[in-house]
N, C-alpha and C positions, 0 to 999 in steps of 0.2 A: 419183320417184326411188327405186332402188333400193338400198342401201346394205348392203355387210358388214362386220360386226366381225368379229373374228377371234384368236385367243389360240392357246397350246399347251397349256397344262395348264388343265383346270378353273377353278382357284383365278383365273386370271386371265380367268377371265368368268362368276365368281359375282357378284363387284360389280357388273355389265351386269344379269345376269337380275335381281338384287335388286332393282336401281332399278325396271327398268321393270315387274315384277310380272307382269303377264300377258301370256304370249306360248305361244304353238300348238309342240309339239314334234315334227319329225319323224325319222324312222329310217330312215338312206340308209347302204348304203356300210360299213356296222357304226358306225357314227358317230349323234349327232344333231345336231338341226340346231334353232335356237329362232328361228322366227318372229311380229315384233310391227310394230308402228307407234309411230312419234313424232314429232309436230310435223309430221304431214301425209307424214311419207316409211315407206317401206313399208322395215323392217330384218332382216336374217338373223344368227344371231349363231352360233359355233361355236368349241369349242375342237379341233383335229387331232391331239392328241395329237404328244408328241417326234419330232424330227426330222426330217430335208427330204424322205424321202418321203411321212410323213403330212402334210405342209403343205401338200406339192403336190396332193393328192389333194385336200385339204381347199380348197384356196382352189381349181380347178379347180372341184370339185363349185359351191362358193359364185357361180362366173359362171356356166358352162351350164347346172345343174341350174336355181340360182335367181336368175338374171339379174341378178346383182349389176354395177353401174354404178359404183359406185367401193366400194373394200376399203382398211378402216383395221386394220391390225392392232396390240392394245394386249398388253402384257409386258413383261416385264422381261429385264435382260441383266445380264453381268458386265463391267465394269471391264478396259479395255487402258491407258487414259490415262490417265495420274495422276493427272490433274487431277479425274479425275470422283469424286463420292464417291456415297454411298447415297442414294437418295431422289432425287440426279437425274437429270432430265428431259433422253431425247436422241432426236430426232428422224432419221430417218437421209437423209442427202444421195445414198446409191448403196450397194449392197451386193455383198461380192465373197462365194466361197466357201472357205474358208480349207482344206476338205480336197481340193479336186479338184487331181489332181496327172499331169500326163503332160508335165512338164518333162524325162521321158526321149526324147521328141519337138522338143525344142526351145524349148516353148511358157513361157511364164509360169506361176507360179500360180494356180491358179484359173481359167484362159484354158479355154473349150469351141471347136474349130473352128466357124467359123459364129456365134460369138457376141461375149462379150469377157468380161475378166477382172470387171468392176464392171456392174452395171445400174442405171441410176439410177429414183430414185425421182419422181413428180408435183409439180413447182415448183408449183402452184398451192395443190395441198393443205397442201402444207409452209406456203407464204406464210399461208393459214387458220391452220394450228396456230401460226405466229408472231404472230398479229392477236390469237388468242385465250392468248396465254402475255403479251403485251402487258395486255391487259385486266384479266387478272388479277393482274398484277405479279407474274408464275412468269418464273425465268429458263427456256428453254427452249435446250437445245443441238443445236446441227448437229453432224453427224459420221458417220463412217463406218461400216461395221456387218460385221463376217467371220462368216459363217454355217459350223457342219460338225456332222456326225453326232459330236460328243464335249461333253463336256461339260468344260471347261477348267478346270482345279485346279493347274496345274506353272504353277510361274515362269518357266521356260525357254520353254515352248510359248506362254505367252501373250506373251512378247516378242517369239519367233519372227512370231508373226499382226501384233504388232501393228507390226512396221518392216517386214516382208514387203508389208501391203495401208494400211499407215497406217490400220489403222484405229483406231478409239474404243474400240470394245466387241466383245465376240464372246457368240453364241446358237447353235441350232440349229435354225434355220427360217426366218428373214427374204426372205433372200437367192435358196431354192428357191420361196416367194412372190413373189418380185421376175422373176422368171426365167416363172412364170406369166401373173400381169397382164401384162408386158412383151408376149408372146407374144400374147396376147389381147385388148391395149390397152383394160386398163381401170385408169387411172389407180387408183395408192394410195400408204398412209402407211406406216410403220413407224414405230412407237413405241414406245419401252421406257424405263423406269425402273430406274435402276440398283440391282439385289441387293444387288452386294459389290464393295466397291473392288479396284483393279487390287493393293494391296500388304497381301490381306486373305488369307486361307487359305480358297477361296470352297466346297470341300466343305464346310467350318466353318459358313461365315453365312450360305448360302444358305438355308436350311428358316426361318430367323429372321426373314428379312426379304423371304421371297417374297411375303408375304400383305399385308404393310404397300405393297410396291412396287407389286404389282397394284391395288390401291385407289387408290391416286394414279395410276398408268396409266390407267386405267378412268374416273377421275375426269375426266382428262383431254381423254377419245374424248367422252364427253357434251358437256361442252362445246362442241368441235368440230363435235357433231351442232347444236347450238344455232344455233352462225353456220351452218351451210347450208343449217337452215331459216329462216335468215336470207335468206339469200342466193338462196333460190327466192323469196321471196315481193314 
């Protein structure tokens, strides 16, 4: 089995390379790419750099180039729901894109002809990261995920996304990953730990608590990897 990880920024797949220590680096794409092993499965690991066109590019290259069979992608996100605070754990149930907009056509937010507004994400893989949030006695939350090329800071805007698509949380990459696999049918996750609460000034606490969130996202995907070398053998 082949498996990707998957991040946007470095930071959120330094904790990955650290763990596993030796892994082969390749140069695609102006990109790299860190190939290893663990527990018998063969892993690709990559960060795309910001936003949904390099994610697409990035989790594309990650199935055809390297035959990736299922993509777990680990990060962090900001806060829509109140309810979420920093440090937690949200899984995402379907992902919409909070900037695509041709509502002068008639259509919904985020709706692409030929497509729909939400793509959802691998029941299977989700019910794994609940077995293993179980396990560990980590709450782990479902919920919805609005992806767009900005990085959200306005209180306006983020209420706007978040009674627009109900969503949870908003990022800038999830979702043009979701819209990839989909396409390509290779089951995946989306995982993110929450940066900065939804009633936080997240220009502010973002840089503060990226590095803490990614660790525990990271932390997370390992495990994950654990039960499904489980689950092969």
């Amino acid at each position: 089995m082949k498996i990707a990880i998957m991040g946007a920024m470095v930071e959120e797949i330094t904790p990955l390379l650290e763990f596993f220590g030796k892994y082969e680096t390749i140069e695609f794409a102006k990109n790299r790419y860190y190939t290893t092993s663990y527990k018998g499965m063969d892993l690709v690991i990559a960060y795309s750099k910001i936003g949904k066109v390099n994610a697409s590019l990035t989790a594309s290259t990650l199935i055809e180039k390297f035959g990736a069979q299922k993509l777990l992608f680990s990060g962090v996100a900001g806060a829509l729901n109140p309810s979420l605070k920093v440090g937690d754990l949200l899984v995402a149930t379907k992902l919409a894109q909070h900037d695509l907009d041709i509502t002068a056509f008639g259509h919904p937010h985020g709706y692409v002809p030929e497509g729909s507004v939400y793509v959802e994400t691998d029941k299977a893989l989700t019910a794994l990261a609940q077995k293993v949030a179980s396990a560990q006695n980590i709450k782990l939350l479902e919920g919805i995920i609005a992806t767009g090329d900005q990085f959200i800071c306005d209180g306006v805007k983020k209420e706007w996304i978040h009674t627009t698509f109900n969503a949870d949380a908003t990022e800038m990459e999830g979702a043009s990953v979701a819209v990839v696999c989909d396409a390509l049918n290779v089951p995946f996750c989306v995982l993110r730990a929450i940066s900065d609460a939804a009633d936080m000034d997240a220009g502010f606490s973002f840089d503060e608590f990226l590095v803490s969130s990614a660790k525990e996202s990271a932390q997370f995907i390992i495990a994950m990897l654990d039960e499904l070398s489980h689950d092969r053998n």
